[in-house]
N, CA, C and O atoms as CSV, one atom per row, in Angstrom:
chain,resi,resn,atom,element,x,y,z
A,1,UNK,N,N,0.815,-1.190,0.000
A,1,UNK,CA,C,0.000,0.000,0.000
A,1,UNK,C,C,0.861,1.258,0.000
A,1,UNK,O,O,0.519,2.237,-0.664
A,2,UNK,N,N,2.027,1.247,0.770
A,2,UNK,CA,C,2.389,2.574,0.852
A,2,UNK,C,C,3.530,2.971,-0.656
A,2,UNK,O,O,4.332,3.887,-0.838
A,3,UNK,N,N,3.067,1.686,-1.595
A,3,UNK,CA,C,4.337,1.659,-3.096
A,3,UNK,C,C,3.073,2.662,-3.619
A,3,UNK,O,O,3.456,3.675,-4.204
A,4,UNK,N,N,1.764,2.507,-3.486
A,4,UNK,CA,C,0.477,3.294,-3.898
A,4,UNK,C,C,0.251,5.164,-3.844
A,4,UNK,O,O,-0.172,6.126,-4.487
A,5,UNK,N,N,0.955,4.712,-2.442
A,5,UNK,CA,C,1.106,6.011,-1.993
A,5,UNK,C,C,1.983,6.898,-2.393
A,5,UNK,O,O,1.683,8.080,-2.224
A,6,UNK,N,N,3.412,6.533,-3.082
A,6,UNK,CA,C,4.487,7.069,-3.025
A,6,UNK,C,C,4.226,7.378,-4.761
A,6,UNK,O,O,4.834,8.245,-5.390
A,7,UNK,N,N,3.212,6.476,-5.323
A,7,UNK,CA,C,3.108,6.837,-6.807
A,7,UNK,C,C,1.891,7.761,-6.953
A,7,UNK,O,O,1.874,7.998,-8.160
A,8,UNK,N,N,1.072,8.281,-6.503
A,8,UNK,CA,C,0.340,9.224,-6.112
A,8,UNK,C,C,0.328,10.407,-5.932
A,8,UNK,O,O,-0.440,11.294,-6.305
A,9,UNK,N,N,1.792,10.394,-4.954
A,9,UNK,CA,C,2.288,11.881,-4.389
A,9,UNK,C,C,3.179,12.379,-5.578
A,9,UNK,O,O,3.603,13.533,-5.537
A,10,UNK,N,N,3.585,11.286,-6.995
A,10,UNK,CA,C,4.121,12.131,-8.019
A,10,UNK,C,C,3.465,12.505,-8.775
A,10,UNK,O,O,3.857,13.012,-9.825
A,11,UNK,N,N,2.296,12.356,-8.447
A,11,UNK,CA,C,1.426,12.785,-9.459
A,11,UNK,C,C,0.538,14.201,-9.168
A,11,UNK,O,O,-0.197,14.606,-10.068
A,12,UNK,N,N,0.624,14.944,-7.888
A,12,UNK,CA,C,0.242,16.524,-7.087
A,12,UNK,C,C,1.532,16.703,-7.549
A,12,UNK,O,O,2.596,16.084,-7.566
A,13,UNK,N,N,0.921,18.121,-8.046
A,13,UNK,CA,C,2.174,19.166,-8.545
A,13,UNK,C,C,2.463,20.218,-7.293
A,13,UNK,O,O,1.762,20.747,-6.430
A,14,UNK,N,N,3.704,20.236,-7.612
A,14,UNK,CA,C,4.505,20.951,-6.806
A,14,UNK,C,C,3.558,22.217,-7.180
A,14,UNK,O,O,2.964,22.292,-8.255
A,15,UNK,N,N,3.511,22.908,-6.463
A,15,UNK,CA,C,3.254,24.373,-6.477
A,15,UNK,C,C,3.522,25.571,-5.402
A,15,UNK,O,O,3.383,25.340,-4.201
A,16,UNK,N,N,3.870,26.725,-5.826
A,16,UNK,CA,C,4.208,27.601,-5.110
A,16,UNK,C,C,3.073,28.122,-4.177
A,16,UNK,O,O,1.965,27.845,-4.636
A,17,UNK,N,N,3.035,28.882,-2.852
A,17,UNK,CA,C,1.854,29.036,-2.256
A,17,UNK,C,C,1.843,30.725,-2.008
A,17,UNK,O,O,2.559,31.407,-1.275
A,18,UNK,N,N,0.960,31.034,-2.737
A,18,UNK,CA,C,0.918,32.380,-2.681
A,18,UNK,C,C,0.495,32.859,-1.409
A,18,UNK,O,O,-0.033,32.139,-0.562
A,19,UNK,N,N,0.819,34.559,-1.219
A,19,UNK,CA,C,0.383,34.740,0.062
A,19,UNK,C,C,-1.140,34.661,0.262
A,19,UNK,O,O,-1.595,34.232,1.322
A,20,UNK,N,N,-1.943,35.073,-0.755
A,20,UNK,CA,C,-3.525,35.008,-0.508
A,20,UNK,C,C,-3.951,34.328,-1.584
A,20,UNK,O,O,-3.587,34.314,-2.760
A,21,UNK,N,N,-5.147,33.525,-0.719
A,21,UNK,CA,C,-5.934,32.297,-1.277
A,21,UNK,C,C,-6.854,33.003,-1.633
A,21,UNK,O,O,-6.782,34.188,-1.309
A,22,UNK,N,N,-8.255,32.457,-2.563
A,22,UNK,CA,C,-9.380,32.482,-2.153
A,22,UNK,C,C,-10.086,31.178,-1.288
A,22,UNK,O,O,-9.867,29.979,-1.455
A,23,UNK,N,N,-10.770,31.664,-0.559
A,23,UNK,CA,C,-11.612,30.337,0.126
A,23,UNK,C,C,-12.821,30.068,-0.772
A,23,UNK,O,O,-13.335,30.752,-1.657
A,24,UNK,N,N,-13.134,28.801,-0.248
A,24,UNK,CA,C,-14.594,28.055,-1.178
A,24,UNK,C,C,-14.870,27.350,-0.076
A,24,UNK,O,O,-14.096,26.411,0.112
A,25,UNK,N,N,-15.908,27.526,0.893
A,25,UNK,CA,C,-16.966,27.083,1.572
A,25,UNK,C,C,-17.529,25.976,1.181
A,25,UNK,O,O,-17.865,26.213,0.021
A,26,UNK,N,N,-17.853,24.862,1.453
A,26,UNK,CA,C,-18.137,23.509,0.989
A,26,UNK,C,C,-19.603,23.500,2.134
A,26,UNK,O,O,-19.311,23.936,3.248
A,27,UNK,N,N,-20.681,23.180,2.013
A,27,UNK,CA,C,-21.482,21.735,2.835
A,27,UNK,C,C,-21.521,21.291,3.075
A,27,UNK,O,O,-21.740,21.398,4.281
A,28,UNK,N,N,-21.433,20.201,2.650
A,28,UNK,CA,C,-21.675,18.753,2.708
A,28,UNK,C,C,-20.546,17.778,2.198
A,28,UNK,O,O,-20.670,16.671,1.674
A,29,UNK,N,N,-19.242,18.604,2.542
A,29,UNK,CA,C,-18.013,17.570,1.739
A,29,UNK,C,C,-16.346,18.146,2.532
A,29,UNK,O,O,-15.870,19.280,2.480
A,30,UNK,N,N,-15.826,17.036,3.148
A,30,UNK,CA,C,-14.069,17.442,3.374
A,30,UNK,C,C,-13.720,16.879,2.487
A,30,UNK,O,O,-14.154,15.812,2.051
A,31,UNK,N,N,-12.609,17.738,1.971
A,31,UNK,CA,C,-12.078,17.519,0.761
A,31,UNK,C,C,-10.350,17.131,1.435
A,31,UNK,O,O,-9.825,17.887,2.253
A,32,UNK,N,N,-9.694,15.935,0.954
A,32,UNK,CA,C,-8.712,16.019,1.361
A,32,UNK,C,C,-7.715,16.047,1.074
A,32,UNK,O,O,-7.987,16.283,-0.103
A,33,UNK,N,N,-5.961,15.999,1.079
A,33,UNK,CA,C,-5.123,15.682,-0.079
A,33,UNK,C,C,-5.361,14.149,-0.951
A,33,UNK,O,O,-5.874,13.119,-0.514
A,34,UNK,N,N,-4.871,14.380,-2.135
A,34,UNK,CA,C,-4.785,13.460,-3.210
A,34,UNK,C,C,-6.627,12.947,-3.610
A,34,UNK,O,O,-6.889,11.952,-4.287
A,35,UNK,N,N,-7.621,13.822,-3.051
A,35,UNK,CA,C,-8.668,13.695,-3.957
A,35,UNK,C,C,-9.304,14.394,-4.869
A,35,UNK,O,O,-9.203,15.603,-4.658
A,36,UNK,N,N,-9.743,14.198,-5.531
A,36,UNK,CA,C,-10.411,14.677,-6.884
A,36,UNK,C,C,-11.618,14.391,-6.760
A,36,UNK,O,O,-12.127,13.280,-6.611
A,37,UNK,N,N,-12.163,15.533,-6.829
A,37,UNK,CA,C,-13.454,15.702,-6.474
A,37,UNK,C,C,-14.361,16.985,-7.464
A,37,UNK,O,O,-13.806,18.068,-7.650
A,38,UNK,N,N,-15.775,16.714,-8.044
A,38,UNK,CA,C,-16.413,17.764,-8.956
A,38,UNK,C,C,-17.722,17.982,-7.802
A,38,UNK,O,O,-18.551,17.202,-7.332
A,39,UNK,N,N,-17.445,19.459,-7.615
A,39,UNK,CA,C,-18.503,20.661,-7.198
A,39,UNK,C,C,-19.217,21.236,-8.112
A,39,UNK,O,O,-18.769,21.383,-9.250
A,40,UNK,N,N,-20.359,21.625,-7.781
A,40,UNK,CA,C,-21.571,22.676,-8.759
A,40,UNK,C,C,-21.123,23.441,-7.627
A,40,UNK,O,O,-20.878,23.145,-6.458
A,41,UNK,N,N,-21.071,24.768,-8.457
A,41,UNK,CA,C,-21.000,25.758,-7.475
A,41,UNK,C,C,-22.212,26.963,-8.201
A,41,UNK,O,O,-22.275,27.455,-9.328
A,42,UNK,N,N,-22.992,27.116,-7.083
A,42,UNK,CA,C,-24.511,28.095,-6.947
A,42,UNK,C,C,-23.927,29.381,-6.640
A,42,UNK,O,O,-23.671,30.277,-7.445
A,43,UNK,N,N,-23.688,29.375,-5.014
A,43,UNK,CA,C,-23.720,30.665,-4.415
A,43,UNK,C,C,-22.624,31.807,-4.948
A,43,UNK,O,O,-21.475,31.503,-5.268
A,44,UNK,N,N,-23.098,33.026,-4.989
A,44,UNK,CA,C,-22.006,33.637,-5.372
A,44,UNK,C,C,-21.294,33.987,-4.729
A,44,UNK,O,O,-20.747,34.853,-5.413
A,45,UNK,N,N,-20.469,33.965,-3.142
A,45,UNK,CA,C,-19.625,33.636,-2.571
A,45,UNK,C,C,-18.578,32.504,-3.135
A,45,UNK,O,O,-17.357,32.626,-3.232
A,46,UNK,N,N,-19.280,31.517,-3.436
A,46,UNK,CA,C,-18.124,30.339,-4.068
A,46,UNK,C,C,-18.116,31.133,-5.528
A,46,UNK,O,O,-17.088,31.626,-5.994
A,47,UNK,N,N,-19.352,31.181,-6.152
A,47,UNK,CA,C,-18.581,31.533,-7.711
A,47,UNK,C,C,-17.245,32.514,-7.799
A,47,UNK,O,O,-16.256,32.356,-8.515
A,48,UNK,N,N,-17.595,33.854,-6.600
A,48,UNK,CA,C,-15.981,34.692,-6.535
A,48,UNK,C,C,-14.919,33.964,-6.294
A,48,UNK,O,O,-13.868,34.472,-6.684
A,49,UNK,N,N,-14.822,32.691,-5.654
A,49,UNK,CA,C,-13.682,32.451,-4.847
A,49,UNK,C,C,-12.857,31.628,-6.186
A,49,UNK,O,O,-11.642,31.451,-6.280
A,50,UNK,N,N,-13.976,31.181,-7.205
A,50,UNK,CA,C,-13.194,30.253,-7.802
A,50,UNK,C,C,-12.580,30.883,-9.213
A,50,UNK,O,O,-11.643,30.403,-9.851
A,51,UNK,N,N,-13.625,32.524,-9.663
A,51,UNK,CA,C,-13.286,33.435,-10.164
A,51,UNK,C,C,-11.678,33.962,-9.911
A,51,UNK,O,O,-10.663,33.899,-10.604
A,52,UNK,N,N,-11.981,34.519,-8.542
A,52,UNK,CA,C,-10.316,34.667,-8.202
A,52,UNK,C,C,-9.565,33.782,-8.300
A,52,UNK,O,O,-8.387,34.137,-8.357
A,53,UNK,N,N,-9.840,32.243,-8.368
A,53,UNK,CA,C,-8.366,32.016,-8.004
A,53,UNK,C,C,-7.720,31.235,-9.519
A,53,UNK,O,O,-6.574,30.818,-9.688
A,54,UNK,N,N,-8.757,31.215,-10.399
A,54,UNK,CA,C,-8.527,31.403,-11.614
A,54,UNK,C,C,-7.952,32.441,-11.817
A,54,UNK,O,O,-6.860,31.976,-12.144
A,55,UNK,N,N,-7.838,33.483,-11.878
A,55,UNK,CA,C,-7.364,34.598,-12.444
A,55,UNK,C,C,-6.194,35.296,-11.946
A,55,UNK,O,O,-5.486,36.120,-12.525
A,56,UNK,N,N,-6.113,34.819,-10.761
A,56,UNK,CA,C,-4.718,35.315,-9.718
A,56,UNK,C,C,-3.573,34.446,-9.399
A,56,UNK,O,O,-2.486,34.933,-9.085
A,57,UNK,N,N,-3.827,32.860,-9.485
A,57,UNK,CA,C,-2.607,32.082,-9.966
A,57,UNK,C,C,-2.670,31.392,-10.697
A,57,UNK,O,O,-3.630,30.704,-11.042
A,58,UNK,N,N,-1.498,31.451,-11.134
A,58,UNK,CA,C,-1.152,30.559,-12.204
A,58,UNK,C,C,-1.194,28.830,-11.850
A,58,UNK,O,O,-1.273,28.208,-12.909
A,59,UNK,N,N,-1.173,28.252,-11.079
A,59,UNK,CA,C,-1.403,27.049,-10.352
A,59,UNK,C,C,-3.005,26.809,-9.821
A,59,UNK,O,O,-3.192,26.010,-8.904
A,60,UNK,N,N,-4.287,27.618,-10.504
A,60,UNK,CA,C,-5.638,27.806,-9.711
A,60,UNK,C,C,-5.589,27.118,-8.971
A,60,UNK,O,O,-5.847,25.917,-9.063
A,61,UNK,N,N,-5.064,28.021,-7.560
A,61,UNK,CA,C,-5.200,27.248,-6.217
A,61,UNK,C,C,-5.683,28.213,-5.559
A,61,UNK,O,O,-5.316,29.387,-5.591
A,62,UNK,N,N,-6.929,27.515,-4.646
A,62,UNK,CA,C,-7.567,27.995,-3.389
A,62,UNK,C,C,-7.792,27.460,-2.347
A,62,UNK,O,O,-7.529,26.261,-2.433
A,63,UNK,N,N,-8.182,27.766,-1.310
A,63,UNK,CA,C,-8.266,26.734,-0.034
A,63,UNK,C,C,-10.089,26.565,-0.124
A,63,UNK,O,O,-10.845,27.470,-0.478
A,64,UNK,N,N,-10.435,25.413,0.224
A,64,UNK,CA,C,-11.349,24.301,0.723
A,64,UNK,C,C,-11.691,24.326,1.856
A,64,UNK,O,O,-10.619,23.843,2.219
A,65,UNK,N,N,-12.153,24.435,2.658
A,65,UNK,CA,C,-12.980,24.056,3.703
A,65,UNK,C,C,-14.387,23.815,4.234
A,65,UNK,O,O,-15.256,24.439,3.626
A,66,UNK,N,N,-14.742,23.150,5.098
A,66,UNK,CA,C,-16.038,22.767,5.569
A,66,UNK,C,C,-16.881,24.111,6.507
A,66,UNK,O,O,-16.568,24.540,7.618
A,67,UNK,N,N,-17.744,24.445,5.828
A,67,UNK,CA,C,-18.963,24.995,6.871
A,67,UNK,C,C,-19.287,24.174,8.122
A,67,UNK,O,O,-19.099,22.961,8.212
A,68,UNK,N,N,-19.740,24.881,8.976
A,68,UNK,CA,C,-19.700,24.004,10.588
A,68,UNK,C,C,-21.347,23.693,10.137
A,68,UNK,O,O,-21.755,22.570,10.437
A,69,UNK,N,N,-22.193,24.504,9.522
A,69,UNK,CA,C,-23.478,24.157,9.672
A,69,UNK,C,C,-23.662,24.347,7.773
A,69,UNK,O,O,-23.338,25.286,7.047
A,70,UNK,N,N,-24.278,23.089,7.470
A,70,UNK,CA,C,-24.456,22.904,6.224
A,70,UNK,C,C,-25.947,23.984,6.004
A,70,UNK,O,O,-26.162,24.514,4.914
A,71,UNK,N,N,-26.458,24.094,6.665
A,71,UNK,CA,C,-28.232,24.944,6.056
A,71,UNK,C,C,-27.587,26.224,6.432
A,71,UNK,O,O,-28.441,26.926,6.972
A,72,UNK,N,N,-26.440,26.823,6.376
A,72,UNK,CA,C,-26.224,28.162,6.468
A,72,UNK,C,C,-25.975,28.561,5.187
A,72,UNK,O,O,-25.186,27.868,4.544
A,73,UNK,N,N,-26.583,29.745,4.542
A,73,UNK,CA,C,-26.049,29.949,3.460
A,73,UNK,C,C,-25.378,30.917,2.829
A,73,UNK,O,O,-24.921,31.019,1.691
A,74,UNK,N,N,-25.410,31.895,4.161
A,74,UNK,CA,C,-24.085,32.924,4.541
A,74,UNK,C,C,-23.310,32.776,5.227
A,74,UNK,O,O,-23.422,33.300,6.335
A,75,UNK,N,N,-22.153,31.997,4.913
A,75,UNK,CA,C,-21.060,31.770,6.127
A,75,UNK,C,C,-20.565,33.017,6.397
A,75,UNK,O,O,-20.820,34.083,5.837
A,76,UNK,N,N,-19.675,32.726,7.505
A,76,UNK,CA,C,-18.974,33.811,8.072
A,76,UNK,C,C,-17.936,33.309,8.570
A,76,UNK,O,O,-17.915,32.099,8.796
A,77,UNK,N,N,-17.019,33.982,8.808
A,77,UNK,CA,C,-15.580,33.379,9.558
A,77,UNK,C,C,-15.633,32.344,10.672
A,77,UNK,O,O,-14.799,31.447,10.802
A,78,UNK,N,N,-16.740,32.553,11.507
A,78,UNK,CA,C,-17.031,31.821,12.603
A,78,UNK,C,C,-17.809,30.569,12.449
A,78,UNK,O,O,-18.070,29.699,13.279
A,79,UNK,N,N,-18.161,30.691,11.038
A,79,UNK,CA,C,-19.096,29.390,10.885
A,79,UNK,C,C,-18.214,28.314,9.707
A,79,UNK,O,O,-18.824,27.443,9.086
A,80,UNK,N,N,-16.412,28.594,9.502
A,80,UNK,CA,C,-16.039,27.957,8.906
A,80,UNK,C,C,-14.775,27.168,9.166
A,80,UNK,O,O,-13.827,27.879,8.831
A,81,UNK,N,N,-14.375,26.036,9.609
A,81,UNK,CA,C,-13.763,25.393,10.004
A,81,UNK,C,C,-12.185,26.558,9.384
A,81,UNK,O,O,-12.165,27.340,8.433
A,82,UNK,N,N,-11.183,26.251,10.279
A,82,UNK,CA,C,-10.102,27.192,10.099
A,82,UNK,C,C,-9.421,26.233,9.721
A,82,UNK,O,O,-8.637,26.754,8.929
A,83,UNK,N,N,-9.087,24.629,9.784
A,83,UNK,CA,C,-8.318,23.539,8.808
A,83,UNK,C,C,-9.024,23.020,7.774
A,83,UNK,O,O,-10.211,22.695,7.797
A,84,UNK,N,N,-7.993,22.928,6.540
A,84,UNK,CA,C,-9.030,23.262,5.457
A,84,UNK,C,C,-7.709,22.089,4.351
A,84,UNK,O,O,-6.799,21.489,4.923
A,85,UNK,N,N,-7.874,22.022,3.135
A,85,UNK,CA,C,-6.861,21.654,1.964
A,85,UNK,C,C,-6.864,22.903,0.840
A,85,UNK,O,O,-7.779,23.545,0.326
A,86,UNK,N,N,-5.435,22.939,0.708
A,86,UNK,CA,C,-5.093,23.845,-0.470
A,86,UNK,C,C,-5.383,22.820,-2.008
A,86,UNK,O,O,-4.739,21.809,-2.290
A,87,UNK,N,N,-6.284,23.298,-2.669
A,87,UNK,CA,C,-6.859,22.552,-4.228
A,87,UNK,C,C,-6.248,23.137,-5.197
A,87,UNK,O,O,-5.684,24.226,-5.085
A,88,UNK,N,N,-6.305,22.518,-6.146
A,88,UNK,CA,C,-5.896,23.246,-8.013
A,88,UNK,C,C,-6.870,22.899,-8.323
A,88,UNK,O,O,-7.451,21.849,-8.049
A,89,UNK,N,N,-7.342,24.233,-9.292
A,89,UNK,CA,C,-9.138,23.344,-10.340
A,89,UNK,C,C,-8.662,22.892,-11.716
A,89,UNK,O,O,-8.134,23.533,-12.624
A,90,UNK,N,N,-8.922,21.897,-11.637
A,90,UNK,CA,C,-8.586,20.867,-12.623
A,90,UNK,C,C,-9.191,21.518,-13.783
A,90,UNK,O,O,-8.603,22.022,-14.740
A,91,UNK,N,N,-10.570,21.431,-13.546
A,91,UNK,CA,C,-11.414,22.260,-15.000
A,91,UNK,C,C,-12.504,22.792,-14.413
A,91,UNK,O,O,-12.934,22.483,-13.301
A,92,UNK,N,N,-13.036,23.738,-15.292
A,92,UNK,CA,C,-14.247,24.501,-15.255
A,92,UNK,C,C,-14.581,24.554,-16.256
A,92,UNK,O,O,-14.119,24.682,-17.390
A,93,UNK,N,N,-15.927,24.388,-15.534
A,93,UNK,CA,C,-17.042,24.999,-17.008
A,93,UNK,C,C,-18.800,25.987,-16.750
A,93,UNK,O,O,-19.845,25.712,-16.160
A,94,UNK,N,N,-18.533,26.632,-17.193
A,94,UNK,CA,C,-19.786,27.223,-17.271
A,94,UNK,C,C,-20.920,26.792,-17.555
A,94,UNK,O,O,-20.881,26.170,-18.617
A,95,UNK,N,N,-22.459,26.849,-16.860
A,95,UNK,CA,C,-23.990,25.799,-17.101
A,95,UNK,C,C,-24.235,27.429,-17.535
A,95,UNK,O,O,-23.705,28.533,-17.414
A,96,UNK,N,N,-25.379,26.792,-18.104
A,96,UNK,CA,C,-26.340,27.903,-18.867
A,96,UNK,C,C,-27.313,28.523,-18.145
A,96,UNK,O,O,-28.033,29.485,-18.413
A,97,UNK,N,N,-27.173,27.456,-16.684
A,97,UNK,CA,C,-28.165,29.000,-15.193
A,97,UNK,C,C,-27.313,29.289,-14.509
A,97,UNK,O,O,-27.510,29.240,-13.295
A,98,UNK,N,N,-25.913,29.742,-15.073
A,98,UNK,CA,C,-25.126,30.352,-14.120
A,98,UNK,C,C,-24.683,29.834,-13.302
A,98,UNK,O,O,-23.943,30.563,-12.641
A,99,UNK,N,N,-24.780,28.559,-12.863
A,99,UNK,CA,C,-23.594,28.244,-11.677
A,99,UNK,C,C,-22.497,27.688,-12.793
A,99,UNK,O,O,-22.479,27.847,-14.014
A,100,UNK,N,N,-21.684,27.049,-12.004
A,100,UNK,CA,C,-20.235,26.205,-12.818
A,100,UNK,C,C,-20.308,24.870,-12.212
A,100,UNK,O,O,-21.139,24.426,-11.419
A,101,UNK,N,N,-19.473,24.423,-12.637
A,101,UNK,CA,C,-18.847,22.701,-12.434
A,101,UNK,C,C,-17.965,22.870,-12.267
A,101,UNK,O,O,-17.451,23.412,-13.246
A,102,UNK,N,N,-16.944,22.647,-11.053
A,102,UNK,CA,C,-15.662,22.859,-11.347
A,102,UNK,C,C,-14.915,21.117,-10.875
A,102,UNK,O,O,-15.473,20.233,-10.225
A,103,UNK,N,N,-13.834,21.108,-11.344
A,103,UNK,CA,C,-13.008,19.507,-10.875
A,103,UNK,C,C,-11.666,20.209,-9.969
A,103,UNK,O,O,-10.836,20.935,-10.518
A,104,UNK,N,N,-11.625,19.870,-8.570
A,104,UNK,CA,C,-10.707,20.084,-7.885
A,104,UNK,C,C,-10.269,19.247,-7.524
A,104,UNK,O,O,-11.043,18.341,-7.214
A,105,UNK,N,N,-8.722,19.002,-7.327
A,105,UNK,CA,C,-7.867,17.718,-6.865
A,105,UNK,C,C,-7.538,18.382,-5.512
A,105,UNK,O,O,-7.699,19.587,-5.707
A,106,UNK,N,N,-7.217,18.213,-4.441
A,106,UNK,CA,C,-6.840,18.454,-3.125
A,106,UNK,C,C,-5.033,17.980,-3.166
A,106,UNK,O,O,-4.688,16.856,-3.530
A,107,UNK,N,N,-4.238,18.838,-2.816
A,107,UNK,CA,C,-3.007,19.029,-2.486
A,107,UNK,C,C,-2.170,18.892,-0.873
A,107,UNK,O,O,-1.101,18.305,-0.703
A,108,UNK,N,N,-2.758,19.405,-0.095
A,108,UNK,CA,C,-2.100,19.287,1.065
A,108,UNK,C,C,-3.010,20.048,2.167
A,108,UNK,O,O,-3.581,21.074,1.797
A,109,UNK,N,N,-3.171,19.622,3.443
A,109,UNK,CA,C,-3.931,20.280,4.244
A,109,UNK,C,C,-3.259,21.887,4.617
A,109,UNK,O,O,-2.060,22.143,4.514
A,110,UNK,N,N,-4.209,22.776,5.020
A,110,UNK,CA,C,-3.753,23.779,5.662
A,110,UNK,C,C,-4.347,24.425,6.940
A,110,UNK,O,O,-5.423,24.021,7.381
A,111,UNK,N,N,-3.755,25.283,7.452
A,111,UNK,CA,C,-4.624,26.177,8.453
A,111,UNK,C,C,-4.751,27.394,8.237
A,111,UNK,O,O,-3.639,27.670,7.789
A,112,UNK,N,N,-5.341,28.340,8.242
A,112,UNK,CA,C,-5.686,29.994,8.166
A,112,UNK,C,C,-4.997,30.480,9.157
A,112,UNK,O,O,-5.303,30.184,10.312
A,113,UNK,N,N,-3.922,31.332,8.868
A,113,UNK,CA,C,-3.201,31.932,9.370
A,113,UNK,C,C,-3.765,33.068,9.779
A,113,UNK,O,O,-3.770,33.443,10.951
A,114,UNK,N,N,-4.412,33.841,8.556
A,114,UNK,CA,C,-4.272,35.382,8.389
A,114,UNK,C,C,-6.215,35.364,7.643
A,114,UNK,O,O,-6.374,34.666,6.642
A,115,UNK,N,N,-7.445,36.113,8.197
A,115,UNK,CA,C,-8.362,36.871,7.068
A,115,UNK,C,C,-7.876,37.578,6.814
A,115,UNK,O,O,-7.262,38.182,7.694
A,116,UNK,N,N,-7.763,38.167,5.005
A,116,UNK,CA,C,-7.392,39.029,4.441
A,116,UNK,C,C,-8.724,40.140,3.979
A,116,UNK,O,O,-8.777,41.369,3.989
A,117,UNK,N,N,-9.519,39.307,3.666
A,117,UNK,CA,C,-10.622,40.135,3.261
A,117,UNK,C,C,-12.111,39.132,3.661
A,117,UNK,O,O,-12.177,38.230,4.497
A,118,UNK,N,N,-13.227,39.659,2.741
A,118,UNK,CA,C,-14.314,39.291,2.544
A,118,UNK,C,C,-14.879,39.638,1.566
A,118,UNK,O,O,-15.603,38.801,1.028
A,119,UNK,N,N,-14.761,41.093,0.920
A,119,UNK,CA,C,-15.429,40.841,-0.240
A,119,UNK,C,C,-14.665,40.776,-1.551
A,119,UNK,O,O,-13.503,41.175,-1.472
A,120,UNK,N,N,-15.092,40.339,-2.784
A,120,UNK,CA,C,-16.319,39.773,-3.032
A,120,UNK,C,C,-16.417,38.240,-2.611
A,120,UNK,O,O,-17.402,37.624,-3.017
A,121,UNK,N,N,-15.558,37.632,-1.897
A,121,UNK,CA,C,-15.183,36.096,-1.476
A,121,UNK,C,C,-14.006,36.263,-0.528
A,121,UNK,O,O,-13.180,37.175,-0.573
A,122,UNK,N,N,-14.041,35.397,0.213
A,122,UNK,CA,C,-13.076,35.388,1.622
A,122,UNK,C,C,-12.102,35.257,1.118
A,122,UNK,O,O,-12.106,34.604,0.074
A,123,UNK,N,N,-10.928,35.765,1.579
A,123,UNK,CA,C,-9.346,35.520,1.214
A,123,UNK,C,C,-8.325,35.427,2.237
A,123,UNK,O,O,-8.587,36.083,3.246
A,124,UNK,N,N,-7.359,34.863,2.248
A,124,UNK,CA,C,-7.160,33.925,3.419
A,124,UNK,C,C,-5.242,34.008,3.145
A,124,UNK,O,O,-4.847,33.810,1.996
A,125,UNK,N,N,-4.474,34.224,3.968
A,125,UNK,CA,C,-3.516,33.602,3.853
A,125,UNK,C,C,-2.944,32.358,4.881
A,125,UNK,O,O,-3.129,32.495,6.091
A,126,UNK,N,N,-2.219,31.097,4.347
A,126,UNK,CA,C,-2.498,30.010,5.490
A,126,UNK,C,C,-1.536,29.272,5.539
A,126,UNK,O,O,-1.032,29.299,4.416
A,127,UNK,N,N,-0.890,28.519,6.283
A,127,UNK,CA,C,0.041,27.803,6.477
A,127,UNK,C,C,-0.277,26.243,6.590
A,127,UNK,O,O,-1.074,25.679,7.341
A,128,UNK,N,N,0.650,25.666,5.546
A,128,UNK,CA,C,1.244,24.251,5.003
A,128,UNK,C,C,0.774,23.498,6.791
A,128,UNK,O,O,1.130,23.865,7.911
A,129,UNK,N,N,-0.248,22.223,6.301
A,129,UNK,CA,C,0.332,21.174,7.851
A,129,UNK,C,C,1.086,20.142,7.666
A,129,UNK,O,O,0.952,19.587,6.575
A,130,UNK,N,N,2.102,19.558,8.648
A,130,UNK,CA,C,2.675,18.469,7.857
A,130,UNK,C,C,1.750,17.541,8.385
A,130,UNK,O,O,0.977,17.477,9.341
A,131,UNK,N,N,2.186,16.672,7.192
A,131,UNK,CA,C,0.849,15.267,7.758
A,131,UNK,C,C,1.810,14.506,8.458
A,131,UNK,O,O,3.024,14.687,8.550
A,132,UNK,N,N,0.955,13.466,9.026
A,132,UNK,CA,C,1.449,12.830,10.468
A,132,UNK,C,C,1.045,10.988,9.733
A,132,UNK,O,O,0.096,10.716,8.997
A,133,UNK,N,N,1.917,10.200,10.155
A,133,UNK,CA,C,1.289,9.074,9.916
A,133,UNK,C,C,0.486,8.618,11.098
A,133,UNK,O,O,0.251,9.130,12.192
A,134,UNK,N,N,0.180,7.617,10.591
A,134,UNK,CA,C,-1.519,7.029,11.545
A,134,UNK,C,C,-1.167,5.967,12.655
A,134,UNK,O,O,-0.610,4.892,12.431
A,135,UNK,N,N,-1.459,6.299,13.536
A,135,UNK,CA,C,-1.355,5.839,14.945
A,135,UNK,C,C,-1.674,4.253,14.625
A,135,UNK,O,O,-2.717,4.103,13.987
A,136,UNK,N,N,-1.216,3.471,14.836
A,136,UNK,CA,C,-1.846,1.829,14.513
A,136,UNK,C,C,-0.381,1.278,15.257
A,136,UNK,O,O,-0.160,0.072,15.367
């Protein structure tokens, strides 16, 4: 299992970590390293976040994290878990009622260091966790 593992981790690209993210608020999903995972994204809080981070790195990377309460549909700083994974969006695409599809692979966990902003989407600068192997 861990020959699985070691061919996996060559396959997440190295990437540089800029000082500010955008965040993307999730529901109903932790996203973690080495998964690949496709979101519809509705709200326009997420549509900015994924706007920005298309357009501001070159690596479209943003941080991920879980809402504490899924039926909220204005998060706020306090209602969003502060450990989170730094993602690249694989692809996007535009639907014809305005939300998107996007494909994000998950890279490495992080924590929120720093809020930078809020509007038009939360922005975040955050620090790398190292992962830990598993207690057994």
């Amino acid at each position: 299992m861990s020959e699985a593992l070691v061919d996996n981790a060559a396959e997440i690209p190295q990437v540089e970590l800029p000082e500010t993210l955008a965040l993307l608020p999730v529901k109903d999903l932790v996203l973690f390293p080495y998964m690949i995972v496709p979101l519809l994204v509705a709200r326009e809080v997420s549509a900015a976040a994924v706007d920005l981070a298309l357009g501001a790195t070159k690596d479209r990377l943003l941080f991920v994290t879980a809402q504490r309460s899924e039926g909220e549909e204005t998060p706020t700083p306090e209602t969003l878990n502060p450990i989170g994974t730094v993602a690249t969006i694989v692809r996007m695409r535009k639907l014809s009622d305005g939300r998107m599809k996007i494909l994000l692979q998950g890279l490495f966990r992080a924590r929120i260091a720093t809020w930078r902003g809020t509007e038009p989407c939360f922005t975040v600068s955050v620090e790398q966790l190292a992962d830990t192997a598993p207690r057994g």
